[in-house]
Biopython code that builds the backbone (N, CA, C, O; Angstrom):
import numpy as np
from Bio.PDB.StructureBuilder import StructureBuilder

atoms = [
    (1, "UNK", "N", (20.695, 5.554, -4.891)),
    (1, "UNK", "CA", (19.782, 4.427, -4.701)),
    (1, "UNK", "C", (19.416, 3.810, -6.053)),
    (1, "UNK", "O", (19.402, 4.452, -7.103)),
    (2, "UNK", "N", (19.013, 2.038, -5.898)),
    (2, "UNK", "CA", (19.315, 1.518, -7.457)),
    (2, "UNK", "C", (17.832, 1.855, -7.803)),
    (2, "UNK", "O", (16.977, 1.573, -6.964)),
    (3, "UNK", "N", (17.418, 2.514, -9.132)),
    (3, "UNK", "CA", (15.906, 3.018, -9.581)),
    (3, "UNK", "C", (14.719, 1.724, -9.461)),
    (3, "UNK", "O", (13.553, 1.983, -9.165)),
    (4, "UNK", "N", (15.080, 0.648, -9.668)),
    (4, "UNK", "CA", (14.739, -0.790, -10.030)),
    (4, "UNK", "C", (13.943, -0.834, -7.967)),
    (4, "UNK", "O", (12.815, -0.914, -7.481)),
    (5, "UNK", "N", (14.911, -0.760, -7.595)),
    (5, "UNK", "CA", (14.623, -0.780, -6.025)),
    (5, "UNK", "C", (13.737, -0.192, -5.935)),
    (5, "UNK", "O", (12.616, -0.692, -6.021)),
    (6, "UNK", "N", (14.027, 1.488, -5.662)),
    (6, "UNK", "CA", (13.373, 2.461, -5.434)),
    (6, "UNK", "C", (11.322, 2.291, -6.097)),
    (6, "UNK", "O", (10.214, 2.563, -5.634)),
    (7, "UNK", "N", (11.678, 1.912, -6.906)),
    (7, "UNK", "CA", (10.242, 1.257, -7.890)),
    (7, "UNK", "C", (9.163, 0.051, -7.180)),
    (7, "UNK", "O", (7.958, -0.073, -6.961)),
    (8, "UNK", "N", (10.173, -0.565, -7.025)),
    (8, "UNK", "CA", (9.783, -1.582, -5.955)),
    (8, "UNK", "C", (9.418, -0.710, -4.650)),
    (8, "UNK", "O", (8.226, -0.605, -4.360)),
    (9, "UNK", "N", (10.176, -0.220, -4.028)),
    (9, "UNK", "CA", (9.540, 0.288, -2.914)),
    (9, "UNK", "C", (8.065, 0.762, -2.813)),
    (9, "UNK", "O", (7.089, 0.322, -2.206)),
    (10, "UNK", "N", (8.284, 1.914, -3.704)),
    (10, "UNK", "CA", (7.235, 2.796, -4.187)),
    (10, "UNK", "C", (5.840, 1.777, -4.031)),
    (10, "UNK", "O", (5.084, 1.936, -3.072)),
    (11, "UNK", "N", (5.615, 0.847, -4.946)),
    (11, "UNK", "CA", (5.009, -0.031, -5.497)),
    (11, "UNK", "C", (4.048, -1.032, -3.899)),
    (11, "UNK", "O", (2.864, -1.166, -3.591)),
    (12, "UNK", "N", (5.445, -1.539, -3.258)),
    (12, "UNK", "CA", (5.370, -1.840, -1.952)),
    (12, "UNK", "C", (4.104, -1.259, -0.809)),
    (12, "UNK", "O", (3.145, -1.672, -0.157)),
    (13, "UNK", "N", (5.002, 0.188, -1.156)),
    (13, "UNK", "CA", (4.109, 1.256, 0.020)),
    (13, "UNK", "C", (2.366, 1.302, -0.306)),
    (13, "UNK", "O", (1.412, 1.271, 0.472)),
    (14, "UNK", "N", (2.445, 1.403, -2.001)),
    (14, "UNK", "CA", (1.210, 1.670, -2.478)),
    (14, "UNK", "C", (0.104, 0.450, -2.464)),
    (14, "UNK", "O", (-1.119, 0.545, -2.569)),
    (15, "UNK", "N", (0.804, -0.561, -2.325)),
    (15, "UNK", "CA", (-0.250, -1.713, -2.438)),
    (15, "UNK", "C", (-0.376, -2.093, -0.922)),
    (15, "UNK", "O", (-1.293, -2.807, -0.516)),
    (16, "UNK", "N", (0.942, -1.393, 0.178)),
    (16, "UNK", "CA", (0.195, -1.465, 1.701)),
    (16, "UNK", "C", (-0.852, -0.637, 2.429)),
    (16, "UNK", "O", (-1.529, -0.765, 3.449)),
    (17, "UNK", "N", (-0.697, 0.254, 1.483)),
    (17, "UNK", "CA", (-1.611, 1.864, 2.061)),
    (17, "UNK", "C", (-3.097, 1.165, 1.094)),
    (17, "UNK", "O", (-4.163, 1.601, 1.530)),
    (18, "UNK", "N", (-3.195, 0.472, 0.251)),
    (18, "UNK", "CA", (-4.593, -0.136, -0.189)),
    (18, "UNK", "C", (-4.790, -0.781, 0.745)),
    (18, "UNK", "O", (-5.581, -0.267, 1.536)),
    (19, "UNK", "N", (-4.243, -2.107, 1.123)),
    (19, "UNK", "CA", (-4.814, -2.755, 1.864)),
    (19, "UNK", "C", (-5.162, -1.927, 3.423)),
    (19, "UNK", "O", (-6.271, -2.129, 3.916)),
    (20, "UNK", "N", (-4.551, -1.359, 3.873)),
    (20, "UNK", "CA", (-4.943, -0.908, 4.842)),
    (20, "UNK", "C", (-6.509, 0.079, 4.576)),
    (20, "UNK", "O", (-7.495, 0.028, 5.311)),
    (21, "UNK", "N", (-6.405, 0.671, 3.712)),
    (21, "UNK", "CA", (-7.739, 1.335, 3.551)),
    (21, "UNK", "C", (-9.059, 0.982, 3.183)),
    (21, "UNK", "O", (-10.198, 1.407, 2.985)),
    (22, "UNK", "N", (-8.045, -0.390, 3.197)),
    (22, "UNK", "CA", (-9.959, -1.474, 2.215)),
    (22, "UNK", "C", (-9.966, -1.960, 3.823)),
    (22, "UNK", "O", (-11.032, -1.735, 4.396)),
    (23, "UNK", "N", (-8.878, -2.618, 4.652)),
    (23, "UNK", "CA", (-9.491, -2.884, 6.178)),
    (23, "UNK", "C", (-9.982, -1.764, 6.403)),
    (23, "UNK", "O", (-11.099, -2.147, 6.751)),
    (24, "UNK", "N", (-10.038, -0.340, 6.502)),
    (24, "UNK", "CA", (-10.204, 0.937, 7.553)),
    (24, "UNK", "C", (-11.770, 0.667, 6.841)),
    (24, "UNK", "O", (-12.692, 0.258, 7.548)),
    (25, "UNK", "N", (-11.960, 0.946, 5.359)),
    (25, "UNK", "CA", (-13.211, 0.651, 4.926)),
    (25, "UNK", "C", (-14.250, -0.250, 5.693)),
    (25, "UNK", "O", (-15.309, -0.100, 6.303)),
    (26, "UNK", "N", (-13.551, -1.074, 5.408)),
    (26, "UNK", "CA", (-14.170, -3.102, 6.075)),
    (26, "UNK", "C", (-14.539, -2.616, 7.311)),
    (26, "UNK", "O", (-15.769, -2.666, 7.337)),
    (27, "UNK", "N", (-13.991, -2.038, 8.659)),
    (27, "UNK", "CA", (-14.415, -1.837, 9.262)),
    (27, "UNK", "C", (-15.302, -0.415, 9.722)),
    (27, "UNK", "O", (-15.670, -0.195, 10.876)),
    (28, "UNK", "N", (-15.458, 0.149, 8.984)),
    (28, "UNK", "CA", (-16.416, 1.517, 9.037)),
    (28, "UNK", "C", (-17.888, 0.970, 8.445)),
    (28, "UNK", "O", (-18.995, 1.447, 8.696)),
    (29, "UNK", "N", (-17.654, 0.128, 7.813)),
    (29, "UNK", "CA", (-19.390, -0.566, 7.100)),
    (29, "UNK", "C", (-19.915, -1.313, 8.456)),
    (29, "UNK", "O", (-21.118, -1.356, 8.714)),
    (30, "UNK", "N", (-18.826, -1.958, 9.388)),
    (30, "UNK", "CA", (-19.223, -3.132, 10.341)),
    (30, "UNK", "C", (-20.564, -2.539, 10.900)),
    (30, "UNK", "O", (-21.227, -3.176, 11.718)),
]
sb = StructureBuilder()
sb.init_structure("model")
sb.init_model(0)
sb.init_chain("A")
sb.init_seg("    ")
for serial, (resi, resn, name, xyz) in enumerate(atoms, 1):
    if name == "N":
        sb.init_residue(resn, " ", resi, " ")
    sb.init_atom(name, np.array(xyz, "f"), 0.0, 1.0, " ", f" {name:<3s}", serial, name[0])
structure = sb.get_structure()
């Protein structure tokens, strides 16, 4: 697998698993 990719992925996952936890947040304050 090309490392450049793989980085990107990584990167991908980590800035979707934030957003999801600032919504899970967002909605636990409601």
């Amino acid at each position: 697998m090309d490392v450049k990719f793989n980085s990107k992925l990584k990167t991908f996952k980590r800035t979707i698993s934030m957003d999801t936890f600032k919504v899970f947040e967002f909605n636990i304050k409601k």
